[in-house]
N, CA, C and O of each residue as an XYZ file, in Angstrom:
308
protein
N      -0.892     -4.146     30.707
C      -0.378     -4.947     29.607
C       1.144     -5.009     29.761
O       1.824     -3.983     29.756
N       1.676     -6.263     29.902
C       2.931     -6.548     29.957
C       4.059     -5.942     28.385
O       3.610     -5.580     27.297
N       5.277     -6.001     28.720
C       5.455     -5.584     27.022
C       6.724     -6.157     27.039
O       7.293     -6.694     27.990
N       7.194     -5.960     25.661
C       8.728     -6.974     25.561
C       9.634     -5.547     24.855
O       9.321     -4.652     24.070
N      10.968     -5.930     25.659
C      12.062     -4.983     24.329
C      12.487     -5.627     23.123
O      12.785     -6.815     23.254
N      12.583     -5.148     22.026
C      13.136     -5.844     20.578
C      14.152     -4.927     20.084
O      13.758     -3.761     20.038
N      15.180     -5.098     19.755
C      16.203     -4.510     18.878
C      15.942     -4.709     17.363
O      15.616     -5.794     16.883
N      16.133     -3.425     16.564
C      15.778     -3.551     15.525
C      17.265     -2.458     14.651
O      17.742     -1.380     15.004
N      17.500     -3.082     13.821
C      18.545     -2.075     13.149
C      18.064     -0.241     12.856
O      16.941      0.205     13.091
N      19.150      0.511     12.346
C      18.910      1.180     12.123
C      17.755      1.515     11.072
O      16.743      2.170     11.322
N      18.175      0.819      9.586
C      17.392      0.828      8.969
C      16.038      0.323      9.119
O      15.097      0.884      8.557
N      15.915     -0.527      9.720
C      14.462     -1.088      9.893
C      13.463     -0.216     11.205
O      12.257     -0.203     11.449
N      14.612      0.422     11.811
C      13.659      1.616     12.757
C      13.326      3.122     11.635
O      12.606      4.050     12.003
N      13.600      3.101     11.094
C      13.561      4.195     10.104
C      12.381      4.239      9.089
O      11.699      5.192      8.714
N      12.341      2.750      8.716
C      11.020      2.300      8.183
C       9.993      2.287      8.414
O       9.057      2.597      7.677
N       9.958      1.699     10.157
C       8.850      1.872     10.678
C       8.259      3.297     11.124
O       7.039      3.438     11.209
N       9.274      4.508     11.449
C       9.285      5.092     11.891
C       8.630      6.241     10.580
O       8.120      7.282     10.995
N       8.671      6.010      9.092
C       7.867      6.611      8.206
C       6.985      6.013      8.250
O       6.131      6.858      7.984
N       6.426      5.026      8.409
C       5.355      4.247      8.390
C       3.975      5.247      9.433
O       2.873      5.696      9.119
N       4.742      5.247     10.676
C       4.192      5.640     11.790
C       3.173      6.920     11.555
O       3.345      7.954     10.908
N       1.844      6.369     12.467
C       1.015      7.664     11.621
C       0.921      8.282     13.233
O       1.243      7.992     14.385
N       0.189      9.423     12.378
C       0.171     10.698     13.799
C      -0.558     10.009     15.127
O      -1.711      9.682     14.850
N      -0.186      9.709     16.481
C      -0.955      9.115     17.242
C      -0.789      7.963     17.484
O      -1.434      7.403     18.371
N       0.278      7.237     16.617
C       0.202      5.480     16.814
C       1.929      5.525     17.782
O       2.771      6.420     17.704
N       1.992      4.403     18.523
C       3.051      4.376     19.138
C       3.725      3.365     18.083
O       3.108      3.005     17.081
N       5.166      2.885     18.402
C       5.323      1.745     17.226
C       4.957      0.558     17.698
O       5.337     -0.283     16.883
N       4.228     -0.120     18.905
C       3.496     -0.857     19.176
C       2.410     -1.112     17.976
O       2.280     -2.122     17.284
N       1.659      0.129     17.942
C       0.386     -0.381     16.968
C       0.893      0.184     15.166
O       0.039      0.010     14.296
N       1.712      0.565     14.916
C       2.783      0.380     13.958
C       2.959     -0.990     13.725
O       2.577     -1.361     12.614
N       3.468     -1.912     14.521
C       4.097     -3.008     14.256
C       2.939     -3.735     14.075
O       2.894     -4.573     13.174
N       1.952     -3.528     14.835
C       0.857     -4.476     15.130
C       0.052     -4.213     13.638
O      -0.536     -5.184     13.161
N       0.019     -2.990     12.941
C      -1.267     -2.897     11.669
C      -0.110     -3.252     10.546
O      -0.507     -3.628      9.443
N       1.429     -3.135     10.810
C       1.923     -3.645      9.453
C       2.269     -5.402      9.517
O       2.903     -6.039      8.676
N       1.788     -5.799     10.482
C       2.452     -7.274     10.705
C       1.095     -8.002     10.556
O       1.041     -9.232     10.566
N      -0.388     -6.945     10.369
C      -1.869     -7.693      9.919
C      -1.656     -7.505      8.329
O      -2.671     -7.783      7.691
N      -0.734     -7.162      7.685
C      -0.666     -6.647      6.442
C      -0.709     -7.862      5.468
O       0.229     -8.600      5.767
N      -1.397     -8.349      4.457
C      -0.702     -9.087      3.620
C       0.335     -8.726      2.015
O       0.342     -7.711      1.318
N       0.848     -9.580      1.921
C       1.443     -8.966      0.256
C       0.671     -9.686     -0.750
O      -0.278    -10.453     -0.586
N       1.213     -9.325     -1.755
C       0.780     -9.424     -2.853
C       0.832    -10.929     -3.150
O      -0.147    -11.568     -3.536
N       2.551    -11.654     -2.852
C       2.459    -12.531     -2.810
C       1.400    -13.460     -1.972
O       0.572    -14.245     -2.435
N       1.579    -13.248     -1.068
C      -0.051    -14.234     -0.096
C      -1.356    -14.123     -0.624
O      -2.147    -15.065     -0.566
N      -1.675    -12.867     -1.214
C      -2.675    -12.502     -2.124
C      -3.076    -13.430     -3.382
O      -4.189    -13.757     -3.792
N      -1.769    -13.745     -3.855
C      -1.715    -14.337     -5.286
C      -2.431    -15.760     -4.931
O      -3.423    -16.231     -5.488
N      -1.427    -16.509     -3.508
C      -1.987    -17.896     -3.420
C      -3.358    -17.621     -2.967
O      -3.910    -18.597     -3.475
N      -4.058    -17.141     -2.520
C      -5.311    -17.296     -2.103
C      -6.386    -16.874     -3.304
O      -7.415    -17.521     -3.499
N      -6.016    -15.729     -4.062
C      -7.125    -15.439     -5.054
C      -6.783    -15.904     -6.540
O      -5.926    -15.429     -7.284
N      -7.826    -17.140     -6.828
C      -7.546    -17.812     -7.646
C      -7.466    -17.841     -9.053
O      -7.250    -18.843     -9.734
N      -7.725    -16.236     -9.611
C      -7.724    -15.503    -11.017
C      -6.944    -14.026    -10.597
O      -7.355    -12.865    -10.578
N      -5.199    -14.843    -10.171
C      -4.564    -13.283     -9.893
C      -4.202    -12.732    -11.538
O      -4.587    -11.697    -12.083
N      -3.659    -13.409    -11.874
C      -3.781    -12.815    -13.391
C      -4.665    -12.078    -13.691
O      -4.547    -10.887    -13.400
N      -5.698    -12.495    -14.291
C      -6.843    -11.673    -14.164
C      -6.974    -10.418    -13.073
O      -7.689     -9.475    -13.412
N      -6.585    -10.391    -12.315
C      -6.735     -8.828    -11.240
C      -5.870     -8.051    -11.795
O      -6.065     -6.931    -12.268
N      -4.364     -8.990    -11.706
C      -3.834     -7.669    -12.235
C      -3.964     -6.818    -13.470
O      -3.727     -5.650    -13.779
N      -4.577     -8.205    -14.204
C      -4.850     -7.672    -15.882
C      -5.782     -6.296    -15.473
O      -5.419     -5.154    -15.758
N      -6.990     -6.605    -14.786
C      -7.732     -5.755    -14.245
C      -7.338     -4.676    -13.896
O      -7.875     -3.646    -14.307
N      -6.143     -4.673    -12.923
C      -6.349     -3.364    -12.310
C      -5.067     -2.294    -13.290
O      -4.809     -1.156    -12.896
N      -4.301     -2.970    -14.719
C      -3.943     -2.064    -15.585
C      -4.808     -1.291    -16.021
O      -4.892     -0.065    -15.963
N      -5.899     -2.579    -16.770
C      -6.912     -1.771    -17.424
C      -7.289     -0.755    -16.555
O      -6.824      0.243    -17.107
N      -7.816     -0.405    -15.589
C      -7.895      0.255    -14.579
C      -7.136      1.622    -14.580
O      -7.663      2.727    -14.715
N      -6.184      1.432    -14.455
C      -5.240      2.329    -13.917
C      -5.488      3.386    -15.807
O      -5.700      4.591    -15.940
N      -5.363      2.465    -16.765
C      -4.875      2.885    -18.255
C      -6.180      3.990    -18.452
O      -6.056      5.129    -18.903
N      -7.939      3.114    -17.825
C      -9.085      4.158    -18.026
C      -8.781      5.681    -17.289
O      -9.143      6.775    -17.724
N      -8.026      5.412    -16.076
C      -8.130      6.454    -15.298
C      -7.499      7.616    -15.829
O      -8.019      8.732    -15.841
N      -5.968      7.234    -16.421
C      -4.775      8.457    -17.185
C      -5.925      8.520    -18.228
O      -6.465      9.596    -17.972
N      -6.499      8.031    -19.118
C      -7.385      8.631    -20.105
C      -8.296      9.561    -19.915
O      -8.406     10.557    -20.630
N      -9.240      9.207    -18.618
C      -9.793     10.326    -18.198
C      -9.259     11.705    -17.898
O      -9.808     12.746    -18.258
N      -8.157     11.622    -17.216
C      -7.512     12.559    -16.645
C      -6.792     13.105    -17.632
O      -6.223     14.162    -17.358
N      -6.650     12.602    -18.859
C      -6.052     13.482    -20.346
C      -7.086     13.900    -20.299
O      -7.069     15.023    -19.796
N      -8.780     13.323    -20.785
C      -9.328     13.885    -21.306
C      -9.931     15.320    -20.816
O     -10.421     16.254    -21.450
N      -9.673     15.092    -19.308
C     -10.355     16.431    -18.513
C      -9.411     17.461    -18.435
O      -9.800     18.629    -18.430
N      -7.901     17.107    -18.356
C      -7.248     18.360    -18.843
C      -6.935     18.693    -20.274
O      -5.876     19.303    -20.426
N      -7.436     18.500    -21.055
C      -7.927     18.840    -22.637
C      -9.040     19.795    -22.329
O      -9.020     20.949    -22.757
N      -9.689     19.478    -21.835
C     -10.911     19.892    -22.078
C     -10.978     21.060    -20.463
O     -11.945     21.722    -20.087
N     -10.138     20.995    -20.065
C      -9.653     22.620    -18.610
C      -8.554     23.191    -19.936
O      -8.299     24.392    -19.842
N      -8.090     22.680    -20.776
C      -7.206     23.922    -21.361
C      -8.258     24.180    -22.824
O      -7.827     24.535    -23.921
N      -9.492     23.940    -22.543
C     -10.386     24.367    -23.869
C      -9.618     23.503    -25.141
O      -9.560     23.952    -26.286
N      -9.281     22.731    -24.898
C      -8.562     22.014    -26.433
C      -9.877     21.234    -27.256
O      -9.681     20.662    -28.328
């Protein structure tokens, strides 16, 4: 496999370089964050983003409730 050099700033080698998991070179670094989408690209394609995110508060809001309710109930309250 042929390969290319790229210059990248400091900061942006630093980024990648937390990114980087145990075993990956920054070849496949670059390659699984550049298959990545955001949120924004997300938004245009799924056509009730509102709704998700509404979703995934509610979400998030059931979960801290649970997790009060189970440490209430580990300190016998």
């Amino acid at each position: 496999m042929s390969t290319k050099t790229i210059s990248v700033d400091e900061e942006a080698y630093e980024q990648l370089r937390a990114r980087k998991r145990e075993g990956e070179s920054f070849s496949d670094v670059v390659k699984r964050l550049a298959g990545e989408r955001s949120w924004d690209e997300i938004v245009g394609i799924w056509p009730d983003a509102d709704d998700l995110e509404e979703a995934i508060e509610e979400g998030r809001e059931r979960s801290r409730q649970r997790s009060d309710r189970i440490a209430e109930e580990l300190r016998g309250e």
